[in-house]
N, C-alpha and C positions, 0 to 999 in steps of 0.2 A: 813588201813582205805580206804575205796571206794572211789574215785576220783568222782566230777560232773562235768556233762560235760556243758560248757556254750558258747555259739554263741559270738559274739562280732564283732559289725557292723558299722564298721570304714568310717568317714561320711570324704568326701576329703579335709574337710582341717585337717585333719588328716596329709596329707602330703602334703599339700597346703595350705597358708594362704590366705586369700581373698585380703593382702595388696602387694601379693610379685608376681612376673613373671611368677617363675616357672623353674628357672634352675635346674639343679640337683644336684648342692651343697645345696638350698634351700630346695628340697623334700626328699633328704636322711638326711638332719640334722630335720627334722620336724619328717619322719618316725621313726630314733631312738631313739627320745626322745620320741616315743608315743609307739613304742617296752618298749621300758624303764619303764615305768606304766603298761603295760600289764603283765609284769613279776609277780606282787603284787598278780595276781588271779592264778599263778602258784604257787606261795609258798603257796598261801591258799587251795591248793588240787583240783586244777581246771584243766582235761584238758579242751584247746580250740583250738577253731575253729576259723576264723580270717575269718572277708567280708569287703570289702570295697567298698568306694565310688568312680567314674571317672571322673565328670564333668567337672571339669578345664580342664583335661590331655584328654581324647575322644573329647571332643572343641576342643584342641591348635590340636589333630591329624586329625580333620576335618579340621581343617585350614588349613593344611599344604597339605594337599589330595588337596583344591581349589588352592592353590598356584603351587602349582607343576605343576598340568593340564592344567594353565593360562600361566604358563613361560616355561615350556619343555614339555608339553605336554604328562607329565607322567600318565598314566590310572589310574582312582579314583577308589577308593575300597568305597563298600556298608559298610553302617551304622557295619552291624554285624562284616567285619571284622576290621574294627577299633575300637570298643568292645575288639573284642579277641586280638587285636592289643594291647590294654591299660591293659589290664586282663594280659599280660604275662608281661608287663613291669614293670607294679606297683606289679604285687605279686612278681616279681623276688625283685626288691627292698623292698617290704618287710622283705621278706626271708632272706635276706642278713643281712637289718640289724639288724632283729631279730638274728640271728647267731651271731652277734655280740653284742648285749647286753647280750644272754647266757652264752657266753664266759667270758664276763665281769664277770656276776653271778655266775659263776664256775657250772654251771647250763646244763647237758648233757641232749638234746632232739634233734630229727630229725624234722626238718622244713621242708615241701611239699606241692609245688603250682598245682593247678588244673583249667585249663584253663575248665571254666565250662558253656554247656547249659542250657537255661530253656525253658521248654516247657510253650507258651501262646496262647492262642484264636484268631485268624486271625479275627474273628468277633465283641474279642472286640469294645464295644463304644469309648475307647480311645482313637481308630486312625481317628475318628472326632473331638477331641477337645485333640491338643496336650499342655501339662503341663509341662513337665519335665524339668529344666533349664540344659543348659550344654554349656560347653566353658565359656568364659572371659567375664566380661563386659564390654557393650558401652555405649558412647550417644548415645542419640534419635536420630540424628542427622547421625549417622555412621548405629546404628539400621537399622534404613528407607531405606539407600543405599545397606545395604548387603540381605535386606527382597529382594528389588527390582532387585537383581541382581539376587539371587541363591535361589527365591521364597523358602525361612526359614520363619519361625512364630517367633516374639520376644514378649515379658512380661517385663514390668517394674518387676523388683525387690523389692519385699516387705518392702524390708529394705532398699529403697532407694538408694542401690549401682551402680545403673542405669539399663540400657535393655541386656536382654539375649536370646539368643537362645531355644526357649522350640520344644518336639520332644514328639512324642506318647509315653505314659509308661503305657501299656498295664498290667493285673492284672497277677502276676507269677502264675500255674498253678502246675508247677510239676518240681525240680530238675534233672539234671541226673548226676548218679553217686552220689545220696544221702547215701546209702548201704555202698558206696566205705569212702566215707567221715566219715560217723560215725563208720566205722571201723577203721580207721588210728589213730583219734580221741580218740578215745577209748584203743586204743593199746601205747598212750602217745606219736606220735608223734603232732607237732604243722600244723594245716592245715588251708591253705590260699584256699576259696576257693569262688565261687559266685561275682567276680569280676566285678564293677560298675553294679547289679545286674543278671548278668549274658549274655550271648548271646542268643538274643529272636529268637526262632524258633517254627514253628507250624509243625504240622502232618497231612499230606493227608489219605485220609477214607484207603490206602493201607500202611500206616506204613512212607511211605516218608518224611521225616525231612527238612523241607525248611526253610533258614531262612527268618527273615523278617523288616524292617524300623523300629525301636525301640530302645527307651531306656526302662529296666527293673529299675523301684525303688530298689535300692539295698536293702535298710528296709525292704519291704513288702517281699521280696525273701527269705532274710536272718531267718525274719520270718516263711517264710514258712519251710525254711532248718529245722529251730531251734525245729520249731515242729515236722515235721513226723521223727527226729530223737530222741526223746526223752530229748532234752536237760533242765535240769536242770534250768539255767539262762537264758537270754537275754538281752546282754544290746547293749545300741544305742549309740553310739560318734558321740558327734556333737559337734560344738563350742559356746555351753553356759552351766554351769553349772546346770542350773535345766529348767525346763518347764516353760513359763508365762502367763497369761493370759494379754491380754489389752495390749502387748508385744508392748514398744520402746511408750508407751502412759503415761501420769503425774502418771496416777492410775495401772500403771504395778503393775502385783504381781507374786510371785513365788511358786510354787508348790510343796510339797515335796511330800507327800502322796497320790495318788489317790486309788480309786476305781473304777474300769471297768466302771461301769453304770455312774458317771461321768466324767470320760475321754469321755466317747461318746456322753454325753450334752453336752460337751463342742466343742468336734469337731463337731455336726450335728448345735452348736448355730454360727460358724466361725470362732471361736479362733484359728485357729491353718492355716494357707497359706498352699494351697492346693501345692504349689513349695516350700515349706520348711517342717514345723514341723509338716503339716497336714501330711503327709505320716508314718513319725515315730511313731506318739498318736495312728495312724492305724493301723499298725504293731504291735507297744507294744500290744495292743487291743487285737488283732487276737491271740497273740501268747501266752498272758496268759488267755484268753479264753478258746481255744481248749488243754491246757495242766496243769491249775491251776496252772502255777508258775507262780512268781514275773519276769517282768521288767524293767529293769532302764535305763534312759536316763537322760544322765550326759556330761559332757568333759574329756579330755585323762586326764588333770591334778588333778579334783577331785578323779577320777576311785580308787585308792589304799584307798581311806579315808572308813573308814566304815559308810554304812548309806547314801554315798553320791547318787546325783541329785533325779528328781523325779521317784517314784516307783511304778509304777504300780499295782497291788494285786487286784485276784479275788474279 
C-alpha cells in the first residue's frame, strides 16, 4: 500500500504549556507525550514531516542575548541566529524523544532534523506593522519598561494572558531544501523540518542570501512546505481542540466542518486574532486551496481520534 505523506505543524505549546517556565524536564515530558500521538498517523500509513512552533523558547533565548550583554557584556546575536539557535534545539529534542517513543512502539524509522531557511520579501508590508507574539508574558506594567528600554513592540494577548513581544512575520515565499525534505519523507524517514517557521532570509538581484529581523509564522511556512511538496494531509497543533467562532465569549461555538469559502468569511468578518488562530484558518486556507486536500486543526491529544478537530475541505 502507498504511504501519504502529511505535514504536521506543531504549534509551541506542543512542548511548552502556557502555565509552566520552561525547564527542560517540562519541554521533553510535553514533547513525548505529543511524539506519543504522532505515532497514531504512522501506523495509519502516514509518512511525516514534523514543523514546529518557537515562541516561548526564541523569547526566553532573546532574553538571555539581553541579559548577558547587560552583565558580561557578551555580544548579542541577531533575530535569525536565535531562530537557528531554537530550530536546532527544539528539533534535536524532538528527535530524541521521537526515538524514544519509536523504541517504545518497537517501531524502526530514521528521525532527521534540518536546521532550515526560508526565502521572504525584504519589501514585505509586515515589517511596518509587527504581529507575531513571541517570548513569556508580562504585565502592562513590566511590558512598558522593557518596550522603553530595548524599543520592542508589545500586544495585549487575546486571551487575556497579559502583554507580549510581537516582531515582523513577514509572508514565506519559498523553502530551501524542500526537494531534499520530500525526499527523505518519502523514503520513510521521520523529518523535523521548518523550525519556528523557519530562518527569514531575502535575496539580492545577484543571488546573495541575507538574513533579516523576522519572525516566519511557522503555519503559513509549513503550509507552504506541505504544498509544493505534494502532501497529502495537513494538519495544525495547537492547544484547543476544534476551531471557534465568538472564541472565550457566552455564544462560543465550535466548528467541525468547514468549507474554504467559509473559513475565509469568517477570517475577512475577524474571528480568528491575527497573533493566534488568524494565521492557522490562513494556512489551512492556502494549503487546501492550491492542492484540494483536507486540513485539520485539532490538539496533540485529540490527533489519534478519527474525525478529530476542525476540517477544512475544498
Amino acid at each position: 500500500m502507498k504511504k501519504k505523506l502529511a505535514v504536521i505543524a506543531l504549534g509551541g505549546n506542543a512542548l511548552l504549556r502556557g502555565n509552566e517556565i520552561g525547564t527542560i524536564d517540562e519541554q521533553e515530558e510535553n514533547t513525548f507525550n505529543t511524539c506519543k500521538q504522532l505515532v497514531g498517523l504512522i501506523k495509519n500509513d502516514y509518512n511525516i514531516i514534523i514543523t514546529h512552533g518557537n515562541g516561548p523558547q526564541v523569547g526566553n533565548i532573546l532574553l538571555r542575548n539581553e541579559a548577558g550583554f547587560d552583565k558580561y557584556k557578551i555580544p548579542q546575536m541577531p533575530m535569525d541566529i536565535c531562530v537557528a539557535d531554537s530550530q536546532g534545539g527544539i528539533g534535536y529534542m524532538i528527535e530524541r524523544m521521537m526515538r524514544n517513543v519509536l523504541t517504545e512502539e518497537k517501531i524502526k524509522r530514521d528521525v532527521v532534523t534540518l536546521v532550515t531557511q526560508v526565502l521572504v520579501d525584504k519589501k514585505d508590508p509586515a515589517f511596518e506593522n509587527p504581529t507575531k507574539p513571541v517570548g513569556a508574558f508580562y504585565l502592562k506594567e513590566e511590558a512598558d519598561l522593557l518596550a522603553k528600554k530595548n524599543n520592542w513592540v508589545f500586544k495585549k494577548d487575546p486571551r487575556n494572558r497579559g502583554w507580549r513581544k510581537v516582531v515582523a512575520s513577514p509572508v514565506p515565499i519559498q523553502i530551501a531544501n524542500q526537494k531534499v525534505i520530500k525526499s527523505l519523507a518519502k523514503s520513510g524517514r521521520i523529518v523535523i523540518a521548518v523550525g519556528g517557521g523557519g530562518v527569514p532570509v531575502y535575496k539580492h538581484d545577484n543571488g546573495y542570501l541575507e538574513a533579516i529581523e523576522a519572525v516566519i509564522d511557522k503555519d503559513l511556512a509549513s503550509s507552504v512546505l506541505a504544498t509544493n511538496i505534494g502532501a497529502d494531509a495537513f494538519f495544525i497543533i495547537t492547544d484547543v481542540p476544534k476551531v471557534y467562532v465568538n472564541f472565550n465569549k457566552k455564544d462560543q461555538k465550535e466548528l467541525n466542518k468547514l468549507k474554504v469559502k467559509t473559513a475565509q468569511k469568517y477570517l475577512e468578518n475577524g474571528e480568528f486574532g491575527a497573533g493566534s488562530m488568524g494565521p492557522k484558518i490562513k494556512a489551512a486556507i492556502k494549503f487546501t486551496e492550491n492542492s484540494g486536500n483536507e486540513s485539520v486543526i485539532t490538539d496533540s491529544e485529540s490527533l489519534p481520534k478519527n474525525g478529530c478537530g476542525t476540517r477544512i475541505s475544498p
